[in-house]
C-alpha positions in Angstrom: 38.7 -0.4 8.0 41.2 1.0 5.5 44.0 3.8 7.1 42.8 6.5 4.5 39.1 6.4 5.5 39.9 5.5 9.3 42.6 8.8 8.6 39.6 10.6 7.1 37.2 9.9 10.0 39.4 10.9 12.2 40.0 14.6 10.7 36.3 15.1 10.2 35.9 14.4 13.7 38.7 16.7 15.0 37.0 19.4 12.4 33.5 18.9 14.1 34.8 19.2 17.7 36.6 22.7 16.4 33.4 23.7 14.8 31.8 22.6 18.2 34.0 25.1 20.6 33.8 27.7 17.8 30.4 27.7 18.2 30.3 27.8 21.9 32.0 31.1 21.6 29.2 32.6 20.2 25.9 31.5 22.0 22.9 32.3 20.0 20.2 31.9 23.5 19.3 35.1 23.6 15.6 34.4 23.9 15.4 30.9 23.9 18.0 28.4 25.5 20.1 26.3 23.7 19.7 27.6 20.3 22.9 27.1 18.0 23.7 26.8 14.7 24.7 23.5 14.5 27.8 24.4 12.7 29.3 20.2 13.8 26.8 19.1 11.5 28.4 20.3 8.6 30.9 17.8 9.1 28.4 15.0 9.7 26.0 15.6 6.8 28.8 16.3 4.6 30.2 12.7 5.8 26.9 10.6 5.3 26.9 11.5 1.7 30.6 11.0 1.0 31.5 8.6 3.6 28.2 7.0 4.1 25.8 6.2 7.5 28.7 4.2 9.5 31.2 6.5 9.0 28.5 9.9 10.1 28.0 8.0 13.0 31.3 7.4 14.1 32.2 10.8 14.0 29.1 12.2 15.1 29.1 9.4 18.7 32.6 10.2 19.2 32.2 14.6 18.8 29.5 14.0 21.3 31.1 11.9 23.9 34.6 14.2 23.9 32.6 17.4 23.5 30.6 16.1 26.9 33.9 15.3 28.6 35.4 18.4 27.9 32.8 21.0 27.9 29.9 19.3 29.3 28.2 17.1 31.7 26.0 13.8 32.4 23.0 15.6 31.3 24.5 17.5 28.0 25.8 14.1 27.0 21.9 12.8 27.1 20.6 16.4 25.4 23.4 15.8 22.7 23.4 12.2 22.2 19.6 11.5 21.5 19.4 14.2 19.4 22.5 13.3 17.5 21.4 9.6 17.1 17.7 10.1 15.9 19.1 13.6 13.6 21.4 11.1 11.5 18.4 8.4 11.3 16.4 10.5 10.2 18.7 12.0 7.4 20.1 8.2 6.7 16.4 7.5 5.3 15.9 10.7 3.4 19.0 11.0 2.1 18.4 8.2 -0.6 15.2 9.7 -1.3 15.5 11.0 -5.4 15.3 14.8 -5.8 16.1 15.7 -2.2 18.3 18.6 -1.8 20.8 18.1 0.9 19.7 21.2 2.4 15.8 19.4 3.1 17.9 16.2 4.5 19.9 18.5 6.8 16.2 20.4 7.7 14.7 17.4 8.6 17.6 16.1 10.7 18.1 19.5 12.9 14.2 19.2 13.7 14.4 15.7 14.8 17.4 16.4 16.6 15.4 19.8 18.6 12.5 17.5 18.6 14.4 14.7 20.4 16.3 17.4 23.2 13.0 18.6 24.1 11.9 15.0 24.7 14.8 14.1 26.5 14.2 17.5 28.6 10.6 16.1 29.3 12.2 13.4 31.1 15.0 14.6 32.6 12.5 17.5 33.9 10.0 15.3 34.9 7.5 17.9 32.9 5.8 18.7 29.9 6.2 22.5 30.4 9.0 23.0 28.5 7.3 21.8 25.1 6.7 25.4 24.2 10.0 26.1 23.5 9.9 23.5 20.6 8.4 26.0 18.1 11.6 28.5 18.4 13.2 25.3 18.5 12.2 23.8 15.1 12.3 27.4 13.4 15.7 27.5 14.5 16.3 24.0 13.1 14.6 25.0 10.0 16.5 28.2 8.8 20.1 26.3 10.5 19.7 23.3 8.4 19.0 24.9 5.0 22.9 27.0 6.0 24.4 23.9 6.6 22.7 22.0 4.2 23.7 24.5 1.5 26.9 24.8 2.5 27.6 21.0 2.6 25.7 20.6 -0.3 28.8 22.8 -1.6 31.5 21.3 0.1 30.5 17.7 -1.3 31.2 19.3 -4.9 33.9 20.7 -4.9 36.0 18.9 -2.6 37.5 16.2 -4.3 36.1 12.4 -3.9 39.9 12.0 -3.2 40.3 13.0 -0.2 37.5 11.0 1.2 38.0 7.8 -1.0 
């Protein structure tokens, strides 16, 4: 790996994990636990269109891992990782699709990624009781991913490709 883009990587990732205690200053679970923004997934969308899938990846496994160690445990770790793995699948394949806004790639990936904690709550849980909190769930995905798919959407044009080539 080139020293720019490994340099590059590197402050996206130390960006995300600021945006990721930022955002644990101001919990949104007022009626339904573990709502957030999502505000780390700026960084990561705005990195898998100008750095591509590996390099999203990178940063997102390595936010995850060092935001668990720090602020989290064993079972936030799971919660975060799933979701953070099938979120940037799911926005790797759409994101080539012609005519999609970012703002529908970054949708699509905060569902899967509420989708997938539930799941991983069903099994940590041992029930399927906790399913109805997927509908506040995926609203809150919905109206978090257009924000931060507008506003990467945003950042991607008017940064310039310089500081990411």
């Amino acid at each position: 790996m080139k020293p720019k883009k490994l340099m590059t990587e590197a402050m996206l990732c130390g960006l995300a994990l600021i945006l990721s205690y930022v955002e644990s200053l101001f919990p949104l679970s007022i009626a339904v636990p573990g709502v957030k923004m999502g505000l780390p997934n700026l960084v990561i969308v705005f990195a898998l269109y100008r750095l591509g899938a590996g390099s999203a990846a990178r940063i997102s496994l390595v936010r995850v891992a060092i935001v668990a160690l720090l602020f989290g445990n064993v079972y936030s770790f799971l919660y975060s990782i799933a979701g953070a793995v099938l979120s940037l699948l799911m926005m790797t394949l759409l994101r080539i699709l012609p005519g999609l806004h970012t703002a529908g790639v970054s949708v699509a990936g905060a569902v899967v990624h509420n989708a997938a904690q539930i799941g991983v709550a069903m099994i940590i849980l041992g029930t399927d009781k906790i399913i109805y909190y997927l509908p506040a769930l995926l609203v809150s995905g919905v109206v978090s991913g257009v924000v931060i798919g507008v506003l990467a959407a945003l950042m991607i044009a008017r940064l310039p490709k310089k500081l990411t080539e």
